[in-house]
C-alpha positions in Angstrom: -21.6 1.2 -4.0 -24.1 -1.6 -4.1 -23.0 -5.3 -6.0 -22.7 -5.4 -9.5 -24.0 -8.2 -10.8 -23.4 -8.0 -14.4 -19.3 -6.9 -14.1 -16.6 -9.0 -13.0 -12.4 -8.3 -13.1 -10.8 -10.9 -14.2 -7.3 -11.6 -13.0 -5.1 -13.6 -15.0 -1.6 -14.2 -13.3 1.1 -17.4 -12.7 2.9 -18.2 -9.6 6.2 -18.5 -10.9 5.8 -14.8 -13.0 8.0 -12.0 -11.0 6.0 -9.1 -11.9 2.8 -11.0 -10.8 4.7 -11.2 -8.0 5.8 -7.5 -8.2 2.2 -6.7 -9.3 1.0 -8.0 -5.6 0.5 -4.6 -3.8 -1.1 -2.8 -7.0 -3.3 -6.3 -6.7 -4.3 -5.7 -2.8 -5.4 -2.1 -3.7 -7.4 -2.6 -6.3 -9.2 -5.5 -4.4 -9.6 -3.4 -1.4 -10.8 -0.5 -3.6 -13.4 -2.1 -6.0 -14.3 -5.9 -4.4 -17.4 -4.1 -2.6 -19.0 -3.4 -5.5 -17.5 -5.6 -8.5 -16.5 -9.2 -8.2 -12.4 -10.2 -8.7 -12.1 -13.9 -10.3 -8.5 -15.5 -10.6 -7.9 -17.9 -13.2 -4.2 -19.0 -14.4 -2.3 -18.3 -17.5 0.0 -20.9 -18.4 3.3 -18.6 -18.3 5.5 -22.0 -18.5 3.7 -25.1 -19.1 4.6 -25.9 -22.5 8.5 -24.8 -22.8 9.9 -25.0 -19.6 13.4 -24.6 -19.4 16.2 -25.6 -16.9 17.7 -23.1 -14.6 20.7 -23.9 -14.9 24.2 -22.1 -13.8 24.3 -20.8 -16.9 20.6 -19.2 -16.9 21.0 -18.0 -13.9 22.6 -14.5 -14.0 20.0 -13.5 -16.6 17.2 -14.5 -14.2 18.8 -12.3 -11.7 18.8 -9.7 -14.1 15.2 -10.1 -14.8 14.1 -10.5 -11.2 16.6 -7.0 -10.3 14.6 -4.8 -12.7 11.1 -6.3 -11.4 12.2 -4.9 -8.0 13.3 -1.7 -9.5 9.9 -1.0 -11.2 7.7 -2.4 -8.5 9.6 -2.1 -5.1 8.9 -5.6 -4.7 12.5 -7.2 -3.1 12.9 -11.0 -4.8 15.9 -13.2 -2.5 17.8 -13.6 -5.8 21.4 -14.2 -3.6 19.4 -17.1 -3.1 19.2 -18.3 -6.6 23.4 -18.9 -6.7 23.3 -21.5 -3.7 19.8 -22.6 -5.3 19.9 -26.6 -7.1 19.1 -26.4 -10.5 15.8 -26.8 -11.5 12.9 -26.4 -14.2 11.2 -23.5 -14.1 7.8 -25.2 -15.1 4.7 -23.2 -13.7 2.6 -26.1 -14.8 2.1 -28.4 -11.3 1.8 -24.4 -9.3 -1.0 -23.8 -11.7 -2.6 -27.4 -11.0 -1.9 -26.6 -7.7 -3.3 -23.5 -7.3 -6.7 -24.6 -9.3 -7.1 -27.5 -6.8 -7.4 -25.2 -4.1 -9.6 -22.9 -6.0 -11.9 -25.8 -6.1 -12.1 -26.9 -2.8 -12.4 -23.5 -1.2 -12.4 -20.3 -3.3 -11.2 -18.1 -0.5 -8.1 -19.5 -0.1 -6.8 -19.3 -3.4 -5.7 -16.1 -3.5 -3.7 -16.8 -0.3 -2.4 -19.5 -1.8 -1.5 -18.2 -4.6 0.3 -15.6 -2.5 1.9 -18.6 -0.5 3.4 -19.9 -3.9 5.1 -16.3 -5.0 6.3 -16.2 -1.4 7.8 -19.6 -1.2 9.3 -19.1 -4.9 10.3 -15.5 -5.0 11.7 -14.5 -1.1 12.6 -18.5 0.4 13.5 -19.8 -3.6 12.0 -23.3 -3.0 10.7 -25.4 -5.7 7.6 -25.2 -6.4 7.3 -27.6 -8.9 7.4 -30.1 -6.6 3.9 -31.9 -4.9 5.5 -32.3 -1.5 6.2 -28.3 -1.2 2.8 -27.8 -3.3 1.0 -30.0 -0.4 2.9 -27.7 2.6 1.8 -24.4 1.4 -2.0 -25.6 0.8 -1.8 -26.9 4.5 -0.5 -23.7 5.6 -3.1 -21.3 4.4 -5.4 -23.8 5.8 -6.4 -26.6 3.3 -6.1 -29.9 4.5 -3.2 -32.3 3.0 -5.5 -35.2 2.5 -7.9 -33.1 0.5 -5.4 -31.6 -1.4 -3.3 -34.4 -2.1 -6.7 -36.0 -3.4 -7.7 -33.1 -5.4 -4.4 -32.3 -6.9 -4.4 -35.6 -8.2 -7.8 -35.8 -9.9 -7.8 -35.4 -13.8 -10.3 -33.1 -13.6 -8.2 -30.4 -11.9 -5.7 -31.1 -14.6 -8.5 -30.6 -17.3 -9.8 -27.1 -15.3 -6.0 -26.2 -15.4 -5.8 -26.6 -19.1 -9.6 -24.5 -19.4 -7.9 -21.3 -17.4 -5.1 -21.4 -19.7 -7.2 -21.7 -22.9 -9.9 -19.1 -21.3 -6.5 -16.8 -20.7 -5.8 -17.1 -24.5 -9.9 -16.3 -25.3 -9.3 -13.0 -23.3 -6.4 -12.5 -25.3 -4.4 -12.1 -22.4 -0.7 -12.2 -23.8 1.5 -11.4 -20.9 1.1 -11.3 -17.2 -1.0 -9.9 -15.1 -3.5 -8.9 -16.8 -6.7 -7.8 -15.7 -9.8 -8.7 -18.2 -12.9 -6.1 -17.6 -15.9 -8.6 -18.4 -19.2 -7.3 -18.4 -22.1 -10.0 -19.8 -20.7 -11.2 -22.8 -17.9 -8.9 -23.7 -14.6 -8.7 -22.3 -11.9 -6.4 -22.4 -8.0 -6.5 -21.5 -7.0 -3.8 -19.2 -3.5 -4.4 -19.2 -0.7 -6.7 -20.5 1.9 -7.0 -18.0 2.6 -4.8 -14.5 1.3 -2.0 -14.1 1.4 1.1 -11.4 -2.0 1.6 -9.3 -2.2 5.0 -10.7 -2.9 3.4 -14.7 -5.3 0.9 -13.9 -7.7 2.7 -11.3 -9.0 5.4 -12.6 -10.0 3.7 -16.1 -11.4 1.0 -13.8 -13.6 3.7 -12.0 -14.5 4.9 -15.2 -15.8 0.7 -16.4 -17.5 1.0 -13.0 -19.1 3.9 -13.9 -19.8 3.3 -17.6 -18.0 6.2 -18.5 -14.8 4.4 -19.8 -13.7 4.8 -23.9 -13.3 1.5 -25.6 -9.9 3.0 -26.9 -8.3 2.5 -23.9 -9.2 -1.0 -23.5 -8.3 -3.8 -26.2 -11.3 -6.4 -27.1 -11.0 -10.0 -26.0 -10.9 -12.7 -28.4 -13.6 -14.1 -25.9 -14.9 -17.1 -27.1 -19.2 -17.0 -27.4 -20.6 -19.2 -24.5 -17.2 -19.5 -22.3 -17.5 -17.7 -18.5 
């Protein structure tokens, strides 16, 4: 199939959400499937930036619980004997987002490694990735360069992109994560609110590729006239 240059798939994800993290092999197979002839584009969607909460001794058996039926549904294993030894912490997704976005700017194709990196650091070696020195080692391992990064992540104008993919997110009317936004020209659609199997998402893709797909089976985004 040749480029199409009117279509893109939006991805809309967070680095500290388990089933975006459980969501990572449908991910790989619908990249590998349709990138050669539509266009993926990852943008953040704020899962805990506003009301992050403290994972506390208390909190954390439910997490466990949580994180034990993403690995049920999705065959995704999380470390979660970690989380027992693990110091307590705030689960704020807010400086992994910044994060993330600053090495979206300074090199696009790395920022879907990186955002692997994070779930990876978070969900199988529970580190904290809240904080800017483990931010700065993962962005150096997939290859960005700790001065750059340091530099970028500390610009105010990552902080204000940050804040656009959240507010972009809530345009597509993206609710829960991940979610996939079908955009063609000036109309967007929402795919999917929260994980889903390969086997519900890729054949209504094929049929968007296609034209051929009903708008019942999509839900209109709220997408605001004149955003990307």
């Amino acid at each position: 199939m040749s480029p199409n240059t009117t279509k893109e798939i939006i991805y809309v994800g967070d680095p500290m959400c388990a089933w975006c993290f459980g969501f990572a092999p449908v991910l790989d197979a619908l990249i590998k499937r349709f990138e050669p002839s539509v266009p993926f584009r990852f943008i953040m969607g704020g899962l805990r930036v506003d009301d992050p909460i403290a994972i506390t001794d208390k909190i954390k058996p439910r997490l466990l619980e949580n994180w034990e039926g993403v690995t049920r549904a999705t065959g995704q294993a999380i470390n979660g004997h970690l989380l027992a030894d693990a110091p307590e912490f705030l689960y704020d997704s807010g400086p992994a987002s910044r994060a993330f976005v600053a090495v979206r700017s300074l090199d696009e194709t790395l920022a879907l490694p990186y955002y692997r990196a994070l779930h990876h650091a978070f969900y199988l070696d529970m580190k904290d990735i809240s904080q800017p020195e483990t931010l700065c080692n993962l962005a150096e391992r997939v290859g960005v360069s700790r001065t750059e990064f340091s530099e970028c992540f500390a610009f105010a104008g990552i902080d204000k992109e940050t804040k656009a993919d959240f507010e972009l997110a809530a345009a597509y009317n993206a609710q829960a994560f991940p979610a996939l936004v079908l955009k063609e020209g000036g109309t967007a659609s929402v795919l999917n609110q929260g994980y889903k199997p390969l086997s519900a998402l890729s054949g209504l893709i094929d049929e968007w590729v296609t034209g051929t797909l009903l708008t019942s089976e999509v839900t209109p985004a709220l997408l605001i006239f004149g955003r990307p």
